[in-house]
C-alpha positions as CSV (number, residue, x, y, z in Angstrom):
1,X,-14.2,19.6,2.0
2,X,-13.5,15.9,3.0
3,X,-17.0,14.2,4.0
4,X,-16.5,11.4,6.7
5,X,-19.5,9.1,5.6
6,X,-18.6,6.4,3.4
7,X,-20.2,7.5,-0.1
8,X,-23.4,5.1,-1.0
9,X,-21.3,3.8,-4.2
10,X,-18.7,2.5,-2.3
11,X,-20.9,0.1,-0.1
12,X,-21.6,-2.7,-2.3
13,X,-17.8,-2.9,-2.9
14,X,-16.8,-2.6,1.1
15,X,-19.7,-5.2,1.5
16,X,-18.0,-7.8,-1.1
17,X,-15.0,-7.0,0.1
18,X,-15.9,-7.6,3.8
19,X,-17.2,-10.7,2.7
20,X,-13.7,-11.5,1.1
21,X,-11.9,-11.0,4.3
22,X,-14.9,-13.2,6.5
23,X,-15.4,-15.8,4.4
24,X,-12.4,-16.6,2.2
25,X,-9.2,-14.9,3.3
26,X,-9.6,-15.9,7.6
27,X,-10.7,-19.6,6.6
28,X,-7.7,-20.2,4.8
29,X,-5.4,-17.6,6.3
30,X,-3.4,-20.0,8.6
31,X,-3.0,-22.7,5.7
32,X,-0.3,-20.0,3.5
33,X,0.8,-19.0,6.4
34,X,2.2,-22.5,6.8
35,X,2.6,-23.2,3.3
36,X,4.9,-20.2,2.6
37,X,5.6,-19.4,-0.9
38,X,3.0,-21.5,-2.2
39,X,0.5,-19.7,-4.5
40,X,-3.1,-19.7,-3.0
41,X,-5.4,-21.2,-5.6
42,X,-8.0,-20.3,-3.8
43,X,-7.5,-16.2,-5.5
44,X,-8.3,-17.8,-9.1
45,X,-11.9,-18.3,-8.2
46,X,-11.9,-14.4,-7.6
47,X,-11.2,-13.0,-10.7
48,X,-14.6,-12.2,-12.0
49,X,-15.0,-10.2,-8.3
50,X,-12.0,-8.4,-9.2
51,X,-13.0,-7.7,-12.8
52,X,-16.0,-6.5,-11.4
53,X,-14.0,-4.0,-9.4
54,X,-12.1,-3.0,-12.3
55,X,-15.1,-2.4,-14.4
56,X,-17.1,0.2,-11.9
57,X,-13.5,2.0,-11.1
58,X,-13.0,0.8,-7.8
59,X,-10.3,-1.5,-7.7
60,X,-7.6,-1.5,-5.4
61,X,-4.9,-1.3,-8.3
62,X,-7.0,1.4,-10.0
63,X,-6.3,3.4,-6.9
64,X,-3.0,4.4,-7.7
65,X,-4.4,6.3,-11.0
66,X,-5.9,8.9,-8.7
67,X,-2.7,10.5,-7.8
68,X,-2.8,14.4,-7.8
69,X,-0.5,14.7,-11.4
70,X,-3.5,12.3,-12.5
71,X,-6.6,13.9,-11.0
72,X,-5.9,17.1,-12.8
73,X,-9.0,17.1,-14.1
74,X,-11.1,16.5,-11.0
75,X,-12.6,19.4,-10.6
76,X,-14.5,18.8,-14.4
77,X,-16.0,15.6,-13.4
78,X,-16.4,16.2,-9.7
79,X,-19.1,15.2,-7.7
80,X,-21.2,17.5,-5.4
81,X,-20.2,17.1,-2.0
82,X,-21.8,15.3,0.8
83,X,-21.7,12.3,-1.6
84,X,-22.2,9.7,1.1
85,X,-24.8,11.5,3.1
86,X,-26.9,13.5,0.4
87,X,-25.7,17.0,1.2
88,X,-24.7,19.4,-1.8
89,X,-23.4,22.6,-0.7
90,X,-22.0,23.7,-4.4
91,X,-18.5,22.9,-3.8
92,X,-16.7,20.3,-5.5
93,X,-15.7,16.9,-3.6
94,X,-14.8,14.1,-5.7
95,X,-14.4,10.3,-3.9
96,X,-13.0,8.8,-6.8
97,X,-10.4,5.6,-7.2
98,X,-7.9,6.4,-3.9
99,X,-10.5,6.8,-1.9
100,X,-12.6,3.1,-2.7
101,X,-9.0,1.6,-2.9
102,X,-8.2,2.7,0.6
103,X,-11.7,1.3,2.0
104,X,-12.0,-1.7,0.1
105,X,-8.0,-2.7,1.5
106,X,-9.4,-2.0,4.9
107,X,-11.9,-4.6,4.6
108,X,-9.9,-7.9,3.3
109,X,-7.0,-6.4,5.4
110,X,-9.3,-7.3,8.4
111,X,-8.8,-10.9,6.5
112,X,-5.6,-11.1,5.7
113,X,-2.8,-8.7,4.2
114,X,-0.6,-11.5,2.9
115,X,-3.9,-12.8,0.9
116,X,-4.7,-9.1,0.1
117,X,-1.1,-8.6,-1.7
118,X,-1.8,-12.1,-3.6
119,X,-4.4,-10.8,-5.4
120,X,-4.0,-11.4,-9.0
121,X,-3.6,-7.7,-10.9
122,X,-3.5,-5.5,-8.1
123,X,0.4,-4.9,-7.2
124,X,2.2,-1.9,-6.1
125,X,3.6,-1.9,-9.2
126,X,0.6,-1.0,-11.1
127,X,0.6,2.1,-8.8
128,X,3.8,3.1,-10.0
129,X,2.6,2.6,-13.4
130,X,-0.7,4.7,-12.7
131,X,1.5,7.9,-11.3
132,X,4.3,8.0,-13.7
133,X,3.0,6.7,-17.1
134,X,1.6,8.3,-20.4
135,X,-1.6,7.0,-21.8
136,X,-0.1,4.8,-24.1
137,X,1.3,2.9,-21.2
138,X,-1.4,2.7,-19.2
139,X,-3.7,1.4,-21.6
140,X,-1.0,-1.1,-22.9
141,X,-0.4,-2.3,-18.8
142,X,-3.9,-1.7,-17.6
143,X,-4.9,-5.0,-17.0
144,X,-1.5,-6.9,-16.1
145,X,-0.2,-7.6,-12.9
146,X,3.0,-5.5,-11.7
147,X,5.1,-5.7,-8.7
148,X,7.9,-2.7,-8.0
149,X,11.4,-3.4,-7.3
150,X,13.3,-0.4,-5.4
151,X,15.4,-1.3,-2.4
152,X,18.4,-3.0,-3.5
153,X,21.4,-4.8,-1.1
154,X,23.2,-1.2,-0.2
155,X,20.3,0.9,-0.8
156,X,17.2,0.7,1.6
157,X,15.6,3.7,3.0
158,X,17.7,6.3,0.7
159,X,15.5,5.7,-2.5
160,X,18.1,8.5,-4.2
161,X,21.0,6.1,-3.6
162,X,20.0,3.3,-6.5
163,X,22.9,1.3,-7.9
164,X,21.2,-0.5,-10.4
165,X,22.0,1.7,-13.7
166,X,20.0,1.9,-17.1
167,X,22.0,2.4,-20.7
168,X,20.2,3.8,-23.5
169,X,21.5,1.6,-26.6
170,X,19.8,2.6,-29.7
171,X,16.1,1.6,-29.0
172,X,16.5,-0.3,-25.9
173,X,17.9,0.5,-22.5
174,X,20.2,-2.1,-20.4
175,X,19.6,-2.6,-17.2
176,X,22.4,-3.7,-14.7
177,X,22.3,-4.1,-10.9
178,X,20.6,-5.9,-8.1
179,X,16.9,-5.4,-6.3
180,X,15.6,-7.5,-3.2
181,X,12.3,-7.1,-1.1
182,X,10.3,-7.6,-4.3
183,X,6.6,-8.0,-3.1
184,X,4.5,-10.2,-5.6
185,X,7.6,-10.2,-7.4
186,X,7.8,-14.0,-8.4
187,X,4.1,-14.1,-8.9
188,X,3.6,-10.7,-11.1
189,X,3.8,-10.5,-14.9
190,X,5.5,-7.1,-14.9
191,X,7.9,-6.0,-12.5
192,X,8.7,-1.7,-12.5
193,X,12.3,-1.4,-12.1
194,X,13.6,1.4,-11.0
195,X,17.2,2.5,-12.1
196,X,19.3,5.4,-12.8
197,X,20.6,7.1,-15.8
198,X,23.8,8.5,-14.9
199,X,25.3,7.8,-10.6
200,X,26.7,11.0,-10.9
201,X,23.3,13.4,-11.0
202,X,21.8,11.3,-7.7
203,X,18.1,11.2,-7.6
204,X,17.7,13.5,-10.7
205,X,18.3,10.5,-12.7
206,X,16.3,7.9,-11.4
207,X,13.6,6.3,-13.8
208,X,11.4,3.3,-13.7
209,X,11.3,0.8,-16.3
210,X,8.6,-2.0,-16.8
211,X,10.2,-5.4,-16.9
212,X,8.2,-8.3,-18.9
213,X,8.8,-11.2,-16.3
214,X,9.7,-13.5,-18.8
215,X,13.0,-11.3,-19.5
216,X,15.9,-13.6,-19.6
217,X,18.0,-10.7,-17.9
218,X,16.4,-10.3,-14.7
219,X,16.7,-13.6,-13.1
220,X,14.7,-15.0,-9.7
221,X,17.3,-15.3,-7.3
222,X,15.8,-16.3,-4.2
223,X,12.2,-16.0,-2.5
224,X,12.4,-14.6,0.7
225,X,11.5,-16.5,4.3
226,X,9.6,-14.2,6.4
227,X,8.1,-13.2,9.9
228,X,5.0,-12.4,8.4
229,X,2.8,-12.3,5.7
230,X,3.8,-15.2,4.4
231,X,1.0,-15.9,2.0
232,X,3.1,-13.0,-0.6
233,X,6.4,-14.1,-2.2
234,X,9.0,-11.5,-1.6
235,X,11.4,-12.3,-4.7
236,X,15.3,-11.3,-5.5
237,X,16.2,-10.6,-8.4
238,X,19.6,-10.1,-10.6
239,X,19.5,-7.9,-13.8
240,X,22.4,-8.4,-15.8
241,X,22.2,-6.9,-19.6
242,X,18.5,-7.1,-19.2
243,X,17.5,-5.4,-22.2
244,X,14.1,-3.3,-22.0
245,X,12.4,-1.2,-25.4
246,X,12.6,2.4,-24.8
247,X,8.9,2.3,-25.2
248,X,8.8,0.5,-21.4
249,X,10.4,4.0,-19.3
250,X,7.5,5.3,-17.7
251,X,7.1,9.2,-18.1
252,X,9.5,11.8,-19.3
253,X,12.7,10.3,-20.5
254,X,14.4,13.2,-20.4
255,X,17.2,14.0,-16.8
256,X,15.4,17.1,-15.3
257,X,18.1,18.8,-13.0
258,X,14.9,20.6,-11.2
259,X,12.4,17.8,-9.8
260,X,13.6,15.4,-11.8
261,X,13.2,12.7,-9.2
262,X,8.9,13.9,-8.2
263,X,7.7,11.7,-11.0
264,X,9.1,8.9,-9.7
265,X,8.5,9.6,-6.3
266,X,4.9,10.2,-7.1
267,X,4.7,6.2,-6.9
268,X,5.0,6.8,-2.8
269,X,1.8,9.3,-2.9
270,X,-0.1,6.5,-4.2
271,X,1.1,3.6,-2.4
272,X,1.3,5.4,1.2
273,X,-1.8,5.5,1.9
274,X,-2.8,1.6,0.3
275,X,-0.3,0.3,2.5
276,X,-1.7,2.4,5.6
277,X,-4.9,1.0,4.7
278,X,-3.9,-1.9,5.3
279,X,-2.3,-1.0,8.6
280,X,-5.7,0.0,9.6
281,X,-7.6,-3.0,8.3
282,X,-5.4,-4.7,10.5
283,X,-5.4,-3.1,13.6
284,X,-9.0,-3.4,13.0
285,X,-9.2,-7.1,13.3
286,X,-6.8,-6.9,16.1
287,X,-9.1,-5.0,17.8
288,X,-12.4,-7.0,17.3
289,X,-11.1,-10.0,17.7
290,X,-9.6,-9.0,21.2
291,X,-12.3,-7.3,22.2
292,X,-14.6,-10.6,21.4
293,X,-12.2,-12.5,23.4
294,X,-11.9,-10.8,26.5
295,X,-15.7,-9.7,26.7
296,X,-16.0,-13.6,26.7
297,X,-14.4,-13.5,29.9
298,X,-16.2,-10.5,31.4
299,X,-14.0,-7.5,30.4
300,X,-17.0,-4.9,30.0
301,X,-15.4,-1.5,27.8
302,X,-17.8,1.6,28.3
303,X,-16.5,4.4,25.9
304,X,-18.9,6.3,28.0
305,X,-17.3,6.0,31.4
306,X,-13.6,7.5,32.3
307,X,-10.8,5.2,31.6
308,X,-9.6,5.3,35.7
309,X,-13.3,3.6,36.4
310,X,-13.0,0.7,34.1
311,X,-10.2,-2.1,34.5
312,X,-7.0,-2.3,33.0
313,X,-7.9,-4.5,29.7
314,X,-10.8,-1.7,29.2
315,X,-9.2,1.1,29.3
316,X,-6.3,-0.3,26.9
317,X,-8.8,-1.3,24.3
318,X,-10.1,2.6,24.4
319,X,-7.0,3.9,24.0
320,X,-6.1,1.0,21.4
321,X,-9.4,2.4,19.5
322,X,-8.5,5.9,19.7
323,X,-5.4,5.6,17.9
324,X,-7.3,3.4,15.3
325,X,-9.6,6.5,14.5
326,X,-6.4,8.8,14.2
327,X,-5.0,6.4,11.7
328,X,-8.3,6.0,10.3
329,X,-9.0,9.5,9.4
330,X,-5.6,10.5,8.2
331,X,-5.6,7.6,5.6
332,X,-9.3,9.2,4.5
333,X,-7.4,12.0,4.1
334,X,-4.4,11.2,2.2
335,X,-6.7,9.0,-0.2
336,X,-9.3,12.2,-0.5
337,X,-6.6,14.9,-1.7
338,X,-5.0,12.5,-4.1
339,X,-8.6,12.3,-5.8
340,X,-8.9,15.9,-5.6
341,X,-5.6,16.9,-7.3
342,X,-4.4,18.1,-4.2
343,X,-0.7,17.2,-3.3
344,X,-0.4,14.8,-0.8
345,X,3.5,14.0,-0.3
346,X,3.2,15.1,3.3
347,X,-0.3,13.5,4.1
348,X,0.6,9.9,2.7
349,X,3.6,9.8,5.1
350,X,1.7,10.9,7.7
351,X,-0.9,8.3,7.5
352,X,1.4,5.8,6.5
353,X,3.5,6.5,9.5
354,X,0.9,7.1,12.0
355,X,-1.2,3.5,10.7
356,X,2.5,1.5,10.3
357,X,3.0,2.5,14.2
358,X,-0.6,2.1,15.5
359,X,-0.9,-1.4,13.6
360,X,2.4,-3.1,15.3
361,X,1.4,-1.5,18.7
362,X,-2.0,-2.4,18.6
363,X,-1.5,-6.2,17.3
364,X,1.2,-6.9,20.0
365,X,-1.0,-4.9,23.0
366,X,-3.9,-7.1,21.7
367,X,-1.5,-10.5,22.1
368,X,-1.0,-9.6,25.9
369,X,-4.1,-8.7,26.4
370,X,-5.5,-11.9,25.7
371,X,-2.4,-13.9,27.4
372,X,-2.3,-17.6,26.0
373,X,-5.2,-17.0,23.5
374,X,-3.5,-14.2,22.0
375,X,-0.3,-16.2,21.8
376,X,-1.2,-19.4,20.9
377,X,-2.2,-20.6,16.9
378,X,-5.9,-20.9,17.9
379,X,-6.3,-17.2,17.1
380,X,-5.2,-15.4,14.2
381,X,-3.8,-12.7,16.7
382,X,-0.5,-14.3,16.9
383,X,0.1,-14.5,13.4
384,X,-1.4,-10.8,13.1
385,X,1.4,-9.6,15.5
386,X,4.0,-11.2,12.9
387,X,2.3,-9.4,9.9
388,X,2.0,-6.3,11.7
389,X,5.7,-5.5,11.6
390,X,6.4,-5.2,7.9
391,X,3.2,-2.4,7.5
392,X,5.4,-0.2,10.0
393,X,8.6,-0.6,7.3
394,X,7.8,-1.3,3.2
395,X,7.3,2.0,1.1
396,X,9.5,4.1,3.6
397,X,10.1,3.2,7.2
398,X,8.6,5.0,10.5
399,X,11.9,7.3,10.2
400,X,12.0,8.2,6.6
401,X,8.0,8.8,7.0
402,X,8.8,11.3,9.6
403,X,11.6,12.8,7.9
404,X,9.2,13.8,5.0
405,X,6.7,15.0,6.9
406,X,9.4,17.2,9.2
407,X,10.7,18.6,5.2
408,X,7.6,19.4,4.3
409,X,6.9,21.1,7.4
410,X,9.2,23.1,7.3
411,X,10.1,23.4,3.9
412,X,13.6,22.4,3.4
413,X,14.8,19.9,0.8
414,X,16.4,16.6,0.9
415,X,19.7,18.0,1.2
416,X,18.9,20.7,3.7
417,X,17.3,18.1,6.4
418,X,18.9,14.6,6.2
């Protein structure tokens, strides 16, 4: 059974982390945000912090290797339960790499998200790579930094629809096709590719492949201007004969008609809950820095007292903090089972949903709230209004999120609920 309290290990990485988001990421926050698509320099200095991270398991790429297909093990190595508060009631509860992943992106979130997805080693991609690759793979990847390119010009939401098509020629596959909304994607050494083996079996066929960078047939396009979170590049890219080893498919090369498509799906069970994490770390700066603000201009908020007793701006930042704790706990969740071995498809959409929603409510509630201080560039709140939006759309809209859950819930397939 889940246990609430953060476990003692964790807290010297949430504390470092905090102190990422306080004392490097806000100070410097509004400078990328200005200077978009320049690389801050200023993430260089933290890559002893982050191979730190690395080297106790808590990283926030090592997150992804905590999916269910990789925790199948867990219950061998398991920890007694009550971790975080001492308790040991026999049964098994392990808080493993989701789970420190998901708190530790809470914390520099409250800093900065576009800083947090700058961080040298630690993108989406390496989640994919966690999920879906053999041993080999991982070792051989481990410690490079990946971004994941999926949507593609005519393809967005429908992940089952790629165009981009991979060619087995003798020991090598060519890759063909187009893919845009790359996060990290000029910055990364390895971008995971995903493409399909034959158009004609639909999702069944889709694969990811890891692309070197360097590869002279996947070329940079464009770097995206953006509303928010500005301080990541969001690349473009054209593949055009872009010829990978067969060693670099991730997983099972083999077309399964039946589930063919979970392995590479898998990469959403990991990355839901990451980017809902840092939908909450978000919202949670929102909040505290709103709540600072108006309590500087005699707004008083007693959780103790109704909400029709306490003025308007009160009573909003209660019901702003309720949702919080909703999106809160279901990203505990989704994070907890993944480190379990417990399937999660259905519990990282609904955190990721309910955190992507909550966040971009929140962060614009918390702008009007504070009138011209909440508009204006003296606070960070503005600019956390722009970021907000694009943590309610990458790794499967609010609709798609829904749609999975509403499948799962009643147990119908992609083709039976559309």
């Amino acid at each position: 059974m889940i246990d609430l309290e953060v476990p003692r290990k964790f807290k010297p990485l949430l504390k470092q982390a905090g102190a990422l988001a306080d004392e490097v990421f806000r100070p410097i926050s509004r400078k990328y945000d200005r200077a978009e698509h320049e690389y801050p320099r200023e993430l260089d200095l933290l890559s002893a912090l982050i191979d730190g991270m690395g080297d106790s398991g808590a990283s926030q790429g090592a997150g992804a290797s905590g999916s269910a297909k990789a925790q199948t093990s867990a219950r061998e190595d398991a920890e007694p339960k009550g971790v975080g508060s001492g308790r040991n009631t026999g049964k098994s509860n392990r808080n493993g790499t989701n789970l420190s992943s998901v708190l530790s992106i809470m914390e520099t979130c409250r800093g900065d998200v576009g800083l947090t997805l700058s961080i040298p080693r630690q993108g989406l991609g390496n989640a994919a790579i966690a999920a879906v690759a053999n041993e080999e793979q991982k070792a051989r990847y481990g410690n490079r930094w990946a971004a994941m390119a999926i949507t593609e010009p005519d393809t967005g939401s429908d992940s089952g629809a790629i165009r981009t098509t991979a060619t087995k020629d003798g020991d090598e596959y060519v890759l063909n096709g187009e893919k845009i909304f790359v996060t990290a994607g000029e910055r990364a050494e390895l971008v995971v590719v995903w493409a399909t083996l034959d158009r004609s079996l639909g999702k069944q066929a889709i694969k990811s492949f890891v692309v070197e960078r360097s590869n002279p047939g996947m070329k940079l396009v464009r770097l995206e201007h953006k509303l928010g979170i500005r301080a990541s590049d969001t690349a473009a890219f054209s593949l055009q004969e872009c010829r990978v080893p067969a060693q670099d498919l991730l997983g099972d090369p083999e077309i399964r008609i039946e589930g063919g498509f979970g392995g590479a799906m898998q990469t959403f069970d990991n990355t839901r809950p990451l980017v809902a994490a840092m939908a909450v770390g978000l919202t949670r700066a929102c909040l505290d820095t709103a709540s600072e603000l108006l309590r500087a201009e005699g707004v008083v908020v007693d959780p103790d007292r109704p909400l029709h007793v306490q003025s308007n701006a009160a009573a909003r930042l209660l019901q702003f903090e309720a949702e919080f704790q909703a999106a809160y706990l279901l990203t505990l969740r989704a994070a907890w089972m993944a480190d379990n071995g417990k399937p999660n498809s259905m519990e990282a959409s609904m955190a990721k949903a309910k955190a992507g929603r909550t966040c971009v409510d929140v962060a614009l509630g918390c702008v009007e709230l504070c009138g011209a201080s909440g508009y204006a560039e003296t606070q960070l709140l503005e600019k956390w209004a722009r970021d907000s939006k694009i943590l309610d759309i990458f790794e499967g809209t609010q609709q798609i999120q829904l749609l999975v859950v509403a499948r799962r819930l009643l147990q119908l397939s992609s083709t039976q609920l559309r």
